[in-house]
C-alpha positions as CSV (number, residue, x, y, z in Angstrom):
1,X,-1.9,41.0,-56.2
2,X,-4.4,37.8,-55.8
3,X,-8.2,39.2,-55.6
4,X,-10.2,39.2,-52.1
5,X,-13.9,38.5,-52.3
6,X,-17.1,38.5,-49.6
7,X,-20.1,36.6,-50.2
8,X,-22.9,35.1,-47.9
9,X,-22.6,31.6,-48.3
10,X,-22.3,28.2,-46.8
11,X,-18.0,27.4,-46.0
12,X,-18.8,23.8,-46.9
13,X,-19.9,24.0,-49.9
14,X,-17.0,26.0,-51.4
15,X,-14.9,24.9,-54.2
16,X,-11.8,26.4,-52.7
17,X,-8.5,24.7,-52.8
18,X,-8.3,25.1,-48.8
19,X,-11.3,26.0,-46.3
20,X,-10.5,27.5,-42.9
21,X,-12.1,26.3,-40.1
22,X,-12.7,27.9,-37.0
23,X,-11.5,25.4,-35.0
24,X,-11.6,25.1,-31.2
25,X,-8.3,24.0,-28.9
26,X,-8.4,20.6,-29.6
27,X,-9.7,20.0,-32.7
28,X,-12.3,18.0,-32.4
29,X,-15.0,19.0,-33.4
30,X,-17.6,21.7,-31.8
31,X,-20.5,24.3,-32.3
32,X,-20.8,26.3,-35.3
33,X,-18.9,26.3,-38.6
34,X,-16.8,23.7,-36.9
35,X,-19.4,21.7,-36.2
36,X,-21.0,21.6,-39.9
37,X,-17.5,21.6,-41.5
38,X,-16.1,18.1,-39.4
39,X,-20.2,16.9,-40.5
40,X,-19.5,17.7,-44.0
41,X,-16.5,16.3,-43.8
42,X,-17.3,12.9,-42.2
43,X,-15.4,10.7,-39.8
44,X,-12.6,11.0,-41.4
45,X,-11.9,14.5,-40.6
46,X,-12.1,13.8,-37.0
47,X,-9.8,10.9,-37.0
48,X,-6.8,12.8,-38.9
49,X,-7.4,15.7,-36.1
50,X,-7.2,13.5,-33.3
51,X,-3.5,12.7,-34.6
52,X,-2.6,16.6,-34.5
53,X,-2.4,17.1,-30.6
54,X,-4.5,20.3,-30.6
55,X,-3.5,23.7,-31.7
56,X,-3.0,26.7,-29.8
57,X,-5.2,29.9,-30.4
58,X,-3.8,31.9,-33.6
59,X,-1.9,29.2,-34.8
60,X,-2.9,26.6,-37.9
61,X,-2.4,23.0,-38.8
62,X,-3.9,21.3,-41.8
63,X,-5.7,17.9,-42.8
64,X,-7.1,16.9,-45.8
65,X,-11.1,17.8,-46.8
66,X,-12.4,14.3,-47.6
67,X,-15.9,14.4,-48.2
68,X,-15.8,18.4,-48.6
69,X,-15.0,19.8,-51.7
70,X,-11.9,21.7,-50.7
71,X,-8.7,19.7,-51.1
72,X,-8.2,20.6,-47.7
73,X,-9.1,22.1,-44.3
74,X,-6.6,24.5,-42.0
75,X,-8.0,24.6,-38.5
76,X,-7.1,27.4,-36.4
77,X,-8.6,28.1,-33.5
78,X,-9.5,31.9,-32.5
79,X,-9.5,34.1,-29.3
80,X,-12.4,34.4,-27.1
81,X,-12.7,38.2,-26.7
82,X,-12.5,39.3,-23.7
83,X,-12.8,43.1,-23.7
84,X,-10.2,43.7,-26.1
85,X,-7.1,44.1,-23.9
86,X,-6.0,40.2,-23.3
87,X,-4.3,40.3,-26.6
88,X,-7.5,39.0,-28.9
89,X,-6.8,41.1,-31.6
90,X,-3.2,40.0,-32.2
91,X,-4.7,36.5,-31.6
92,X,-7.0,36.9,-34.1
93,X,-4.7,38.4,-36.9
94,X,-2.6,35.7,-36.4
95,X,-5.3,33.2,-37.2
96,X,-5.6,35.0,-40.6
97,X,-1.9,35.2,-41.3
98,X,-0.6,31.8,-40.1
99,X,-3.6,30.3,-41.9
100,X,-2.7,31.8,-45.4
101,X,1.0,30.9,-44.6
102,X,-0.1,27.5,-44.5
103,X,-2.0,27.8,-47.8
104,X,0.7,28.9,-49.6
105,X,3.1,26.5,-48.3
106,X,1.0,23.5,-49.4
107,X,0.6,25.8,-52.9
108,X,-3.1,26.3,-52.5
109,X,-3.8,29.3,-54.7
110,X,-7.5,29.7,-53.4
111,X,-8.6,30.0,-49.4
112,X,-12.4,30.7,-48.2
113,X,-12.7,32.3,-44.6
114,X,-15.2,32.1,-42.5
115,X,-15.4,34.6,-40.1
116,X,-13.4,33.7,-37.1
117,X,-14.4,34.4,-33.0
118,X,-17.5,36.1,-33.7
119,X,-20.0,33.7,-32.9
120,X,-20.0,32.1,-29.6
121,X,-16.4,33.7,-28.9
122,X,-18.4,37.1,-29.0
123,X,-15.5,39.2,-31.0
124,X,-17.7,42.3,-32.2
125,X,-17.9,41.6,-35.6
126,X,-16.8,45.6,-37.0
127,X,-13.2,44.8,-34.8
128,X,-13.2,41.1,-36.5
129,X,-13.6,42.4,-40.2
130,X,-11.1,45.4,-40.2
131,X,-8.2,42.7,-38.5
132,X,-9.5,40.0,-40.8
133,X,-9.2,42.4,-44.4
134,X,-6.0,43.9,-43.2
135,X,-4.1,40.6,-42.9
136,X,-5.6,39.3,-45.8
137,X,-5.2,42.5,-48.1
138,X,-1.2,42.6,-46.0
139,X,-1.1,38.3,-47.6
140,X,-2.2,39.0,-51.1
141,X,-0.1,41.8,-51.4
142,X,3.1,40.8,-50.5
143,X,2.8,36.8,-52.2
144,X,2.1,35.2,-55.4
145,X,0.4,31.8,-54.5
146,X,-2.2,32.7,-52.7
147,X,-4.2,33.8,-55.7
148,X,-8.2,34.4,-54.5
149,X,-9.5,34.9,-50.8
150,X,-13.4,34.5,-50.2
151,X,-14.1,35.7,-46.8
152,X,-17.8,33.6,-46.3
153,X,-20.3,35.4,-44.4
154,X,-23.3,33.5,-42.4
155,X,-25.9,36.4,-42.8
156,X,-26.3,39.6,-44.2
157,X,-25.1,41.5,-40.8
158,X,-21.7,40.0,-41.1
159,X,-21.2,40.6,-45.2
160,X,-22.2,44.2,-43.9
161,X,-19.4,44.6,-41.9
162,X,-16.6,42.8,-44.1
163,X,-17.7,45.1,-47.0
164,X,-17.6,48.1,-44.6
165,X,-14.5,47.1,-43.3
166,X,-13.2,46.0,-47.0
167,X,-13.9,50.0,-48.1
168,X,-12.5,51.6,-45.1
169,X,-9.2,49.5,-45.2
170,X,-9.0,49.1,-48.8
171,X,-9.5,52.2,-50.6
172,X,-8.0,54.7,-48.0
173,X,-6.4,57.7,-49.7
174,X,-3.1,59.2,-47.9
175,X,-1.1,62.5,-48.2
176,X,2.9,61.9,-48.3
177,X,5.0,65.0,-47.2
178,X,7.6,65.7,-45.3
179,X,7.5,65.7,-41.1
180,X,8.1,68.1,-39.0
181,X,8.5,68.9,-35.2
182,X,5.0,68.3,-34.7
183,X,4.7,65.3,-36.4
184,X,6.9,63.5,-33.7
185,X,4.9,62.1,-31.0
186,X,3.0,60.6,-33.8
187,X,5.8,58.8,-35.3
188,X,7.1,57.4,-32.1
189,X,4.1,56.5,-31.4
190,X,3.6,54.7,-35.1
191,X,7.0,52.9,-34.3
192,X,5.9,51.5,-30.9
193,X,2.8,50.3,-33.1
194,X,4.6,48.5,-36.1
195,X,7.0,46.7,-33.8
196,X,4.6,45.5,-31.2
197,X,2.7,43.7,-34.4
198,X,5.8,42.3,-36.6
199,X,6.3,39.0,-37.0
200,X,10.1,38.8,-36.3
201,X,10.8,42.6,-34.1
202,X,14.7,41.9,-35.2
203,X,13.4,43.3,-38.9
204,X,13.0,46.3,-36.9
205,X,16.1,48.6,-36.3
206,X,15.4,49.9,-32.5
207,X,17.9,52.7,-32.6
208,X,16.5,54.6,-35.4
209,X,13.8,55.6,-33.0
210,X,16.6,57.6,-31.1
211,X,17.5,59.0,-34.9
212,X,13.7,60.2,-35.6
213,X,14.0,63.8,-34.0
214,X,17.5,64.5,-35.6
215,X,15.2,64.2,-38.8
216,X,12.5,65.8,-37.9
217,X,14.4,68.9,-36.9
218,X,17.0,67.8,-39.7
219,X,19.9,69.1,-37.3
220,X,23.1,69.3,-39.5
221,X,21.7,68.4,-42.4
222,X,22.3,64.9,-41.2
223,X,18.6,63.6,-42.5
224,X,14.7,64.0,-42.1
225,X,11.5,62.0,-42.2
226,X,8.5,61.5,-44.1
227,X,4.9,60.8,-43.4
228,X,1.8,60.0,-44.8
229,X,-1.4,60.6,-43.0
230,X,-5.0,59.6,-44.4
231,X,-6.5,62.2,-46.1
232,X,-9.7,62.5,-44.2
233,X,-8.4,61.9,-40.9
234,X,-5.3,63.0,-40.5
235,X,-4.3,59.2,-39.2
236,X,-0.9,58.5,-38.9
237,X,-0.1,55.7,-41.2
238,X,3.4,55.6,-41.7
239,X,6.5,56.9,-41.9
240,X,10.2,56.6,-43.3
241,X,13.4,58.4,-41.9
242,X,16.6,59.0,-44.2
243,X,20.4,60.0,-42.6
244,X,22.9,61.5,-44.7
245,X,25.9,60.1,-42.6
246,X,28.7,61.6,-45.0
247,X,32.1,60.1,-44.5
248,X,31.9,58.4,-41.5
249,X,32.5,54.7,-40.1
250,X,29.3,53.5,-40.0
251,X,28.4,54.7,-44.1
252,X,27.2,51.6,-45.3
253,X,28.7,52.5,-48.0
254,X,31.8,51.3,-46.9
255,X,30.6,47.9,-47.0
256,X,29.7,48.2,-50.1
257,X,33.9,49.6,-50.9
258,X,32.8,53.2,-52.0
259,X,35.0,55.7,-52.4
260,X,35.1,58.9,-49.8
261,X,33.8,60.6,-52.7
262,X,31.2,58.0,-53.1
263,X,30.4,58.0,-49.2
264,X,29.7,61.9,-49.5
265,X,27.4,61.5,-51.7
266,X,25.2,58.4,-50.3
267,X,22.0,58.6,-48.4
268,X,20.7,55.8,-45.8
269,X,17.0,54.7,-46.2
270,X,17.1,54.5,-42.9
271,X,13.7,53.2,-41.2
272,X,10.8,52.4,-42.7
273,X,6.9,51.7,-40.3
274,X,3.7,51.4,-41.6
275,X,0.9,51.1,-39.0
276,X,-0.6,47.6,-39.2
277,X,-4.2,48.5,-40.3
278,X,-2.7,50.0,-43.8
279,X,-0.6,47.4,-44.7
280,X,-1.1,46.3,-48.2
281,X,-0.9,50.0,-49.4
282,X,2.2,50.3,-50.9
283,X,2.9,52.7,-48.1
284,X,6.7,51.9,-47.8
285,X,7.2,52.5,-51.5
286,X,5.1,55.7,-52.1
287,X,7.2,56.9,-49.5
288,X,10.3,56.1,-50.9
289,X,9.3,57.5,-54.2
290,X,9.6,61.0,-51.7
291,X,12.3,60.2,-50.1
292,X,14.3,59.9,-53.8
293,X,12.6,62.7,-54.8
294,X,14.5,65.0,-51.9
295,X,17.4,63.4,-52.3
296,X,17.5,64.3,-56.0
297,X,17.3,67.5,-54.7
298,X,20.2,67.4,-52.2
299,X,22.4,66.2,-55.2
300,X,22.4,62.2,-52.9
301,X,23.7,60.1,-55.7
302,X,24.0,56.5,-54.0
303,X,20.9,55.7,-51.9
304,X,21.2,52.6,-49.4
305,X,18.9,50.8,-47.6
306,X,19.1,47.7,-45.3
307,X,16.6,44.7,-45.1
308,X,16.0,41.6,-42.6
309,X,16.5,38.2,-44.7
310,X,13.4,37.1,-43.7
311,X,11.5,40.4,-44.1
312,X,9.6,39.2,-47.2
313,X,7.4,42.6,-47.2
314,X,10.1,45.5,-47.2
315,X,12.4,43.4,-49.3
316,X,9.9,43.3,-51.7
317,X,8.9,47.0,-51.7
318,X,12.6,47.4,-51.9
319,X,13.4,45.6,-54.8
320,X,10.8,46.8,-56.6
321,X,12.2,50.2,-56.8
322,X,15.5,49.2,-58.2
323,X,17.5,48.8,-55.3
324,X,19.3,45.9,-55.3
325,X,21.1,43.2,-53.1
326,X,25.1,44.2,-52.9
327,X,26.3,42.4,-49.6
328,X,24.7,40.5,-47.0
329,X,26.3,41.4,-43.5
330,X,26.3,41.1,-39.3
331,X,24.9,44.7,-38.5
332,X,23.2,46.5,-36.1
333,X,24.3,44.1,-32.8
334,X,25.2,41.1,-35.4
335,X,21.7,40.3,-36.7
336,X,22.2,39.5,-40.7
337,X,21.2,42.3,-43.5
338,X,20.8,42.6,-46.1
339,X,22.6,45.7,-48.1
340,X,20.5,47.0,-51.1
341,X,21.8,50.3,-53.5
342,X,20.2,52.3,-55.8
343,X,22.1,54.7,-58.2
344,X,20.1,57.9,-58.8
């Protein structure tokens, strides 16, 4: 994982490989840090962003720094908040996320942030910082290029409420256990959530929603769930569901050529959702490490587990514990897995 940093300081004067500015529509300048970076800058600036055609809110483009000392700048333009329910704060996350994409597609291993929409956008700076840390803490965990982000305050106030923000999101403690009956609503609920923020919902399997009270009742022996809550408030922050299908059709196991035997004795890592605000916690693998552990018990042998190609995220958690890539198929209403097994 890279490291994350917040200091008060002035964005143009950082010795980052890339600087975000936050830009407005049409990149040409403005109020604000956009106005005193495109100054910095000189001319220059200004001319290569008249060739880029604008940039729609939560989205990034990039020019080169000139006369700044970053390499280069990635303008993305943030939401004006208006209330909270006009989609600001998946706006705004995306200006974090789309922006550090960029970085590490032009292999710039360190970014500086200003922070983005709360100035004459009037985003409430303690909503800004907890979306802001979460999809940088989400980046660095899940990437190796990105090395060092420096979020770059403009006065004390606002270093207050990254660094709040920073221990509230970042040093959360959870409690993993199994779920019950009463744990339901929360799940679906926590579902709803993860999907409504992914980046691509076809990573998301939609009918293992119908699966999650089979496992929270564990009718038939045919599975259960896991959750973990935060330890202090009981939060829901995620949760994973396993299926023991047996020897039935739809065993992936059978894509994998496993014996009936084999099939009896294989477990589905079924669903996996981690509420966007405690991404970056190793959630999906902390759980998995229970999920094993029950399965252990239950004398499971094979355990199996399905990824989205371009999941980047689960398919690392994944891989990390062992489970590895056996087959890549059309499953689930032909959208491309893949197939991962781990022997236990």
């Amino acid at each position: 994982m890279g490291t994350f940093r917040i200091i008060k300081g002035d964005i143009t004067k950082c010795r980052a490989d890339a600087i975000v500015n936050a830009a407005n529509p049409s990149l040409l300048g403005g109020g604000g840090v956009d106005g005193a970076i495109h100054r910095a800058a000189g001319p220059e600036l200004l001319e290569e962003c008249r060739t880029l055609n604008g940039c729609r809110p939560g989205e990034a483009k990039i020019t080169k720094g000139y006369r700044l000392p970053a390499d280069y700048v990635i303008h993305t333009p943030g939401p004006v908040y208006r209330g909270g329910n006009c989609g600001e704060e998946q706006i705004l996350a995306s200006c974090y996320r789309n922006s550090l994409k960029l970085a590490a597609c032009y292999e710039r291993n360190t970014v500086a942030f200003p922070s983005i929409s709360t100035g004459i956008y009037g985003y409430p700076v303690s909503l800004a910082a907890k979306t802001a840390v979460r999809e940088i803490l989400t980046f660095l965990h899940t990437q190796s290029t990105v090395r060092e982000v420096v979020m770059v305050c403009f006065d004390e106030e606002t270093k207050k409420a990254y660094e709040e923000a920073y221990q509230e999101i970042g040093q959360t403690e959870f409690m993993i256990r199994k779920a019950g009956e009463a744990d339901l609503a929360d799940i679906q609920k926590l579902m709803e959530t993860t999907v409504a923020y992914m980046e691509n919902p076809d990573w998301f399997y939609e009918d293992g929603k119908e699966f999650l009270e089979t496992c929270v009742k564990e009718e038939e022996n045919a599975g259960f769930a896991v959750i973990a809550r935060t330890k202090q408030e009981g939060i829901p922050a995620g949760c994973f569901l396993v299926e023991i299908p047996g020897d039935v059709p739809y065993n992936l196991g059978n894509d994998l050529g496993f014996s009936k035997e084999q099939l009896l004795l294989s477990a589905h890592m079924d669903t996996a959702a981690v509420a966007p605000l405690y991404r970056g916690h190793h959630l999906q693998d902390r759980m998995m490490e229970v999920c094993e552990e029950e399965m252990k018990k239950r004398g499971m042998r094979y355990l199996l587990a399905t990824v989205h190609p371009d999941n980047p995220y689960s398919l690392s958690n994944v891989q990390k514990r062992g489970y590895g890539i056996r087959a890549t198929k059309e499953k689930y209403g032909r959208s491309l897995r893949h197939i991962l097994c781990k022997e236990i």
